[in-house]
Every structure is written in C-alpha cells, then in structure tokens.
N, C-alpha and C positions, 0 to 999 in steps of 0.2 A: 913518431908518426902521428900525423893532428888527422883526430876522428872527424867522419864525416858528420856535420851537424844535420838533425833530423827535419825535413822540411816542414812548417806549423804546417796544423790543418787548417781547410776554410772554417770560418766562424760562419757563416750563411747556414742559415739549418736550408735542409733538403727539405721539397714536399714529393711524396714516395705512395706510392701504390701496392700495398703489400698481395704479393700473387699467390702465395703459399708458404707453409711452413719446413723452416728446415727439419731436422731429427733429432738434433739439442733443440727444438722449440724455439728458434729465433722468427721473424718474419724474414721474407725475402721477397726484396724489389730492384727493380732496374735502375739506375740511373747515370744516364750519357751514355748506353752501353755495355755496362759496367755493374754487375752482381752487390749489391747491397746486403747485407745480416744487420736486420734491426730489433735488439734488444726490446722486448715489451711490446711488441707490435704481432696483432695476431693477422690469418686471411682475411683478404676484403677490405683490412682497414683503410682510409687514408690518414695520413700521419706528417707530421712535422716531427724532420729528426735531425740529431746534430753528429756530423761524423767526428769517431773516437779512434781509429785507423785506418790504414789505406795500405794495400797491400799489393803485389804485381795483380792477380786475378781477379781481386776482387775487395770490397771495402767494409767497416764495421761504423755500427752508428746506434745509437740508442733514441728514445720515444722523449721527445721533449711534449708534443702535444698533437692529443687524438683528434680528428678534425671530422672523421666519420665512423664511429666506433661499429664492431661486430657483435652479431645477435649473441657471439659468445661470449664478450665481456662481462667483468663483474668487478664491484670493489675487493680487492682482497683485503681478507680475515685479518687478516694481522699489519698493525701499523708500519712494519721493517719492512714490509715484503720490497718496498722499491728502492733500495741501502743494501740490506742484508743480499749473502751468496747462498742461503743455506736454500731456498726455494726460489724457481725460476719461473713460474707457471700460475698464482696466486690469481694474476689477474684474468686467468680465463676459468671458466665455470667446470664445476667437475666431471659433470657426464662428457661437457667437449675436452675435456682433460685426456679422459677415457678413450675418446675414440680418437684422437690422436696418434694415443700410443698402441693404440690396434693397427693401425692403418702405416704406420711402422714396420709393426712387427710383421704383419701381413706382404706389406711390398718387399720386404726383404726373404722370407721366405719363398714366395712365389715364384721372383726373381733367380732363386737357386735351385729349388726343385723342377724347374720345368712343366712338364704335361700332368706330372703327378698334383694329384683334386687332393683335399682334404678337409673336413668339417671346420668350421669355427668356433671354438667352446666359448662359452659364455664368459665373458671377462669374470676374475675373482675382486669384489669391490668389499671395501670396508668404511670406518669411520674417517674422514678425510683431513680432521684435526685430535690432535693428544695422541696422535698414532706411536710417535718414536718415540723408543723405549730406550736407547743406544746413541752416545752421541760424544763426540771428544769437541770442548769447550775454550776455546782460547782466551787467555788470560791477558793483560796488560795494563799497566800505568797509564794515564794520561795527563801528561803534565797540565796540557791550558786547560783542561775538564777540574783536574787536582782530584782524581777520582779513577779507583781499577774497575776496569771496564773486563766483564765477563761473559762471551756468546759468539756468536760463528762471525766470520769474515765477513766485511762488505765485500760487494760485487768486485770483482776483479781488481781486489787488493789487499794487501796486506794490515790495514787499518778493521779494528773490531765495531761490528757494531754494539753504538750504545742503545742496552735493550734490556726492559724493563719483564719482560715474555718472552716467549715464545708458541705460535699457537696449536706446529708441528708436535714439540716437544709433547713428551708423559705430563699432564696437568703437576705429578711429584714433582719433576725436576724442573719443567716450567716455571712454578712458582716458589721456587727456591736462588732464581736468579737474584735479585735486590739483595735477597740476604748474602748471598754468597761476596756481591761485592763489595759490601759493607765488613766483613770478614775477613776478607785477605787482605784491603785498605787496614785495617785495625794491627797485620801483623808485624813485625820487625823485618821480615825479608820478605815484604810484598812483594819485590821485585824479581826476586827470584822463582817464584811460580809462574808458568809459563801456558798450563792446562787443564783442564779436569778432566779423567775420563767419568763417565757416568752412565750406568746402567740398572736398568730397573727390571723388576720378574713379579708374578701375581704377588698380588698380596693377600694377607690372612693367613699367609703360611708360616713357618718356622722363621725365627731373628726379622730382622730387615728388607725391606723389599728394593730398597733403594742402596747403592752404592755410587761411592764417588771415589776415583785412583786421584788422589795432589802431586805431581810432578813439580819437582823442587830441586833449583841448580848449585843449590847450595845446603850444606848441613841446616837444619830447624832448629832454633834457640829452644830450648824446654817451655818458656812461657808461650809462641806461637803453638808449638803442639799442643798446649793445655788449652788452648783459644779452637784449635781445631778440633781435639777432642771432645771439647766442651757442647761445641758445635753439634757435633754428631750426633750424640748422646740426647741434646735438645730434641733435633729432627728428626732424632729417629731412623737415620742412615747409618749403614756400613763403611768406616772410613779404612782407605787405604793409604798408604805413601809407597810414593816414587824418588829413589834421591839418584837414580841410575838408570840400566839397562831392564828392562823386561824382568829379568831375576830378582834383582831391589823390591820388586813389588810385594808390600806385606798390610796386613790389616791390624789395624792399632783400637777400631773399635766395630764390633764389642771385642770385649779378649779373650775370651771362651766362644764354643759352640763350631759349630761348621763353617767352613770358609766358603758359604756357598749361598746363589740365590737363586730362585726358584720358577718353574713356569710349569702351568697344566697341560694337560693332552684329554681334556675329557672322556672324547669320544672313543678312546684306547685304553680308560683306566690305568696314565700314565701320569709321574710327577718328575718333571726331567730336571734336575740339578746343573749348574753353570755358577763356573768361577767370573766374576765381572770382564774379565778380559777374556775369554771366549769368547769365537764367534756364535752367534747368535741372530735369530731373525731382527728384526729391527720393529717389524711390526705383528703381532702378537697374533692379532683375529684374521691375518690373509696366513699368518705360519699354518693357522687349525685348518682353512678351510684347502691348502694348498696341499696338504697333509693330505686331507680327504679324498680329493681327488686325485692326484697321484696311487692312491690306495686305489682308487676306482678304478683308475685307467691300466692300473697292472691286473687286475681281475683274477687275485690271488686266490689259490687253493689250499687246503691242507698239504697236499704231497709236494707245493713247491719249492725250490731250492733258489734264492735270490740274491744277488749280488748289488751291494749300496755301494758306489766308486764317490770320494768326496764326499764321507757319512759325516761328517762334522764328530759332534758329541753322542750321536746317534739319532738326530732332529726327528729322522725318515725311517733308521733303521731298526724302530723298537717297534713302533705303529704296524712297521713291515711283520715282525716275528710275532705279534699277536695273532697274526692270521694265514701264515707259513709253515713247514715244516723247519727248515731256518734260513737263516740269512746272515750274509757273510759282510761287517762293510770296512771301507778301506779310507785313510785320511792317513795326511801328507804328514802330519806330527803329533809325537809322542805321547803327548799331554792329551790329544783330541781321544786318542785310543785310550788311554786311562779312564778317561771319563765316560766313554761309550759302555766301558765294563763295569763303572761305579752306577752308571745310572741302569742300565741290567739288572745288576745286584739288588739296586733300591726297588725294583721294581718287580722281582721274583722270576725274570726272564730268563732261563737257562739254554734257548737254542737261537742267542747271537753270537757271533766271534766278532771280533776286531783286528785289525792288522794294521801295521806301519809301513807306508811305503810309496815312492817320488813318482806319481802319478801320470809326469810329462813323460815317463818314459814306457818303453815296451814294457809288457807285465807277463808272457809268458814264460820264466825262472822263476817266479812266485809261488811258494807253497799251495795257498791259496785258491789256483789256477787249476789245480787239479782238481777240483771240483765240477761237476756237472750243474750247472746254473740253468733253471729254465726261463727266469728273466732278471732284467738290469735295471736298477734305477741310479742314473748318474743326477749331480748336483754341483757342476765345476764351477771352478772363479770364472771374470770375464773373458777370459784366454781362452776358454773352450776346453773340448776334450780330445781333440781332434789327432794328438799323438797316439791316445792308446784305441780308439776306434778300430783300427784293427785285429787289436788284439776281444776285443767285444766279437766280433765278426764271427771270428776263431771258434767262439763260444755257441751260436747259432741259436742266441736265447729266441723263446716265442716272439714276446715284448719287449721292448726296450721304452722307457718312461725320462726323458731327459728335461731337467729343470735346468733354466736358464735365465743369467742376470745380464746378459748382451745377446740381444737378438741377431746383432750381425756374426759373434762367432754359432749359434744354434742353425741359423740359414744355413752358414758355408758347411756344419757339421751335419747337417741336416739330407744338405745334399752329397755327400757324400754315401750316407748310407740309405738314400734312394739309390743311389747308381750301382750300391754293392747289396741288393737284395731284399731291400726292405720298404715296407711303404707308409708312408705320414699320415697315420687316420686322423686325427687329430690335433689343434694347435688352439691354444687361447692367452690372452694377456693375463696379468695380475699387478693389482694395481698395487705393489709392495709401499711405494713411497709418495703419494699423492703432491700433489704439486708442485713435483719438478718433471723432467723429462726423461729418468728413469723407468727401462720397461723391462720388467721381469715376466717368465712363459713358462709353458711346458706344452711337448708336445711327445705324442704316442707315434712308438715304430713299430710297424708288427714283420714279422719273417714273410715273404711272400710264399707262397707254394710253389 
C-alpha cells in the first residue's frame, strides 16, 4: 500500500497578530480563518512566523521575527533558551510569567466552581534561575560535532542540545556540564550511556550533596568505571550505576556511609533524607514556603487527627505531626513508606504512621480508614484525586488542603466538592518551575454548615 505523501508547507512566513495566549504559553492568531499556535510569540505581539504544521482545525508556526514586540518581553537568561525544550517561557519577563499562570489557574477554577467566590492567595515566588535541583540529562554521540553532547532535548525533537549551562539547572550540576562531556567522550563505551539522572539536596550536610544515577546499555570495562569513579571522588559527587531496570541502581562512590541526600525543613526543626531517585520537589525555596502555607491553611491543633493521601517520603507529613496529635499518610509505593518511617525515626517523631496503598481506587476496606480524621491534605500526580474524593467525603474532615501540579484536574476536583458540601476559601498559584508553562496550586475546602 504506497503512503500518502505529506503536503510541504508554505515557505511564505505569515505576518500574524498574536490575540492571546494559549495555556502551554504558545501565542494565538488568526490566519485566513484559521487558529494559528505560535511558538515564542507573546499577547500583542506582531510577528513574522513560519508554519511548522497544519492541521484539520487549526495550524502550528514558530516566531522567525518580532516586528512589534510586547511590554513583556525580555532577553532571555540563558543562551539555549531558543534550541533547548527544557524551558518555554524565557523570553517573557517573570512577574508576566506569574500572572499568566494565575490567570490560568484562576479561569479554570472559576469555570468549574460556579457562583462559588474565593480569595486569591498571593502567588508562592522564588529565585527564577539555579532553581532545579532534579533533572534526567540525555546523553549522545555526535558524529559531525565528533563530540558527546550532554543536556535536555531541543524543542520538539529528539536531537540534544549542545550546551555549555544551563541557567534552570542547581549552579552544582550546571556547571558540571563541560566536564561531564569531556568524560564520557574519554570512555571506551561512550556510546552506550544514554542518561544521567541527577539530584541535588542542601549542602553542608553529611557525604555529598550532589548525585548522579550513569545508565549504561551495556556492561562497563573496569578502566571506564575507574574514569567515572575517579570523577566523582574529584567533584565531590555521589556516583551511581544503572546497567538495568530501577533495581540495578547502586552507588559505587563513596562506599561507605548512608545511601542518602539531604534537604532541610527549618522552620519544623526537620532534616528529611531521599535516596536520589525519589520523588522530591524539584525546587527547594517554593518546597519550604508551600510547606508553610499548607501548615497555615490547615490551621492545625493539638487535638488534631490528620490524614496526608500522596505523602511522598513524608515532604508534608512530618511538618504536619510537629503541630498535631498525629497524622496518618498514605503513598502508592513501598519504598515511599520506608522512607516516611526512616525520616520519623531521624527526626525523633513518634505520632506519624505510614501506609501502602493504590490511591485510584476506593479506600473504605483500609485499615487506616477507621480512624476519625479531622482534616485532609492530599498532594496527587496530574491525574488528580478524583477517584477517592468520595471516600474523603465519607470522612467529613473540617478542612481539606489540596496541592496541585495540573490545574485542570484541581478545577474539575474542585468542583466537585463544592457541589458535595464544601466550599473553596481559598486558591493561589506557585511558581514551582519558573519559566516554562508549568502551574502548581493549592487551594482550601472547608465543610460548610
């Protein structure tokens, strides 16, 4: 059967009137009728663009040249920002960064709750460059370069960029890019490292603050490991290898001490421990002050009884038991509950529990259940929570405190429990990942009378 050949695009760049922004941060203009998404193009602009698809409803084009730029524009920080995939937002300024992604999260809540009012909490902002502390780094050859190229995806493809920085990245691991590629160029099976994972926790504390996971598709000759190790031990980083699955993952340096790196809680007289491959916030100063507020917004007491759904390693749920009677929290794997109980222990906390258990589903057969909860702090993936929400209902906590990494599933979960008894005092952005399109929340449910 002979494929249908793709029809070229025009070469004619478009001149485009950008009307507004879409909710990935693209621009959006009309043209012949016809829905335009233009990469790099903010409100207001006028722009020369050149189309990069065409679709039944609508068409895709990127920013060849700004012809009337907006009072938001700015250079962006970082030389890759117009290559690189890892940030999509650079070139608009950060405060309109911010109110973007309010104006998001706001039209889409409003949109689902109805007549129900709610305050607007004051966006959580932090530092807007050397934020990320967390980041999986792709690897690759490049033959015409004759050089391994180490750092996130360009824009919508599979080619790496070649990047000397990064200005997202932890200044640690940032400036460990050059060396890293000079590295694995140097080893006998450069080619088969394919990743780094890399994670970083305060420093000044016990061993290493920096780790790196080497994913490797093939066995490592002795002299490469002596090259990587050698590595490590220079920088002052925790090496691990990958030669497999998730299990393979082991640390080769140092070879003693704790397999673990580190993060503070100040304002909880807390030191939370994390193996590199846990999940973990990504950015450090929004984890504390999201922390904070969440603590605010549950407006805990001695006598209370609290329920964490999606406690991670306990991020929320130890913060919680310093100012509870206790608090029960719950994640979806094994490992996440170990370490909620390890970091307890390190911490001299005795009225937290932990529990294992599949989150999407009903939760009333759970031991756990029978407890009388007077409030809920959930913290789900993008999927929302929106299965077990009933079974919350069930509970008839005061409060309910719900962190969220997609505003569209917190809206539709949102409204839901206006419509079943509760009402949204509260709702504000957080600026977890500064410039991309990225909107992280939390918003207050209280029980109504």
């Amino acid at each position: 059967m002979r494929r249908r050949r793709r029809k070229s695009l025009p070469q004619t760049p478009l001149s485009l009137h950008i009307e507004k922004m879409s909710h990935e941060g693209r621009g959006i203009a009309h043209h012949e009728g016809k829905v335009v998404f233009v990469e790099g193009a903010l409100t207001g602009e006028a722009v020369e663009a050149q189309l990069t698809s065409r679709r039944d409803s609508f068409d895709e084009a990127k920013v060849l040249e700004i012809i009337q730029p907006s009072s938001d524009r700015v250079e962006p920080p970082c030389e890759y920002a117009g290559i690189c995939g890892g940030c999509s937002l650079q070139h608009m300024q950060p405060q309109a960064q911010l109110s973007f992604k309010e104006a998001v999260l706001y039209e889409k809540l409003e949109h689902e709750v109805g007549d129900h009012t709610f305050e607007h909490l004051p966006a959580l902002t932090g530092p807007v460059q050397g934020y990320r502390r967390k980041a999986r780094l792709a690897v690759r050859y490049v033959h015409k370069k004759e050089q391994v190229l180490v750092g996130f995806r360009e824009k919508h493809s599979s080619f790496i960029t070649h990047m000397e920085s990064c200005e997202v990245l932890d200044p640690r691991i940032s400036g460990l890019l050059p060396a890293l590629s000079t590295l694995i160029g140097e080893l006998k099976e450069f080619r088969q490292i394919p990743q780094i994972e890399v994670a970083a926790g305060d420093p000044d504390l016990d061993g290493p603050s920096v780790a790196m996971v080497f994913r490797h598709l093939t066995p490592l000759p002795a002299s490469d490991q002596d090259k990587l190790q050698a590595f490590a031990v220079d920088k002052a980083i925790a090496l691990y290898l990958q030669p497999g699955g998730m299990d393979t993952i082991h640390r080769v340096v140092p070879d003693s001490g704790m397999d673990r790196l580190y993060y503070r809680l100040p304002e909880f007289d807390l030191t939370m421990a994390f193996h590199p491959t846990d999940f973990t916030q990504v950015n450090a100063d929004i984890n504390r002050k999201m922390i904070s507020r969440a603590i605010e917004l549950l407006a805990l007491s001695a006598g209370d009884i609290v329920l964490d759904l999606f406690c991670g390693l306990g991020n929320f749920t130890l913060p919680v038991a310093r100012r509870c009677l206790r608090v029960t929290g719950v994640e979806g794997a094994d490992v996440m509950v170990d370490r909620g109980y390890e970091n307890a222990s390190n911490n001299g906390i005795g009225n937290a529990a932990f529990y294992c258990a599949d989150l999407t589903k009903l939760m009333s057969d759970m031991p756990w259940m029978t407890d009388h909860y007077t409030k809920v702090l959930l913290d789900p993936p993008r999927s929302g929570a929106f299965e077990i929400l009933p079974d919350i209902l069930s509970m008839g906590p005061e409060r309910i405190v719900y962190v969220s990494c997609n505003p569209a599933t917190l809206a539709r979960d949102a409204g839901f429990l206006t419509a079943n008894g509760y009402s949204m005092r509260f709702a504000g952005a957080m600026d977890m990942f500064p410039h991309t399109a990225h909107v992280e929340a939390m918003a207050l449910f209280i029980k109504s009378s």
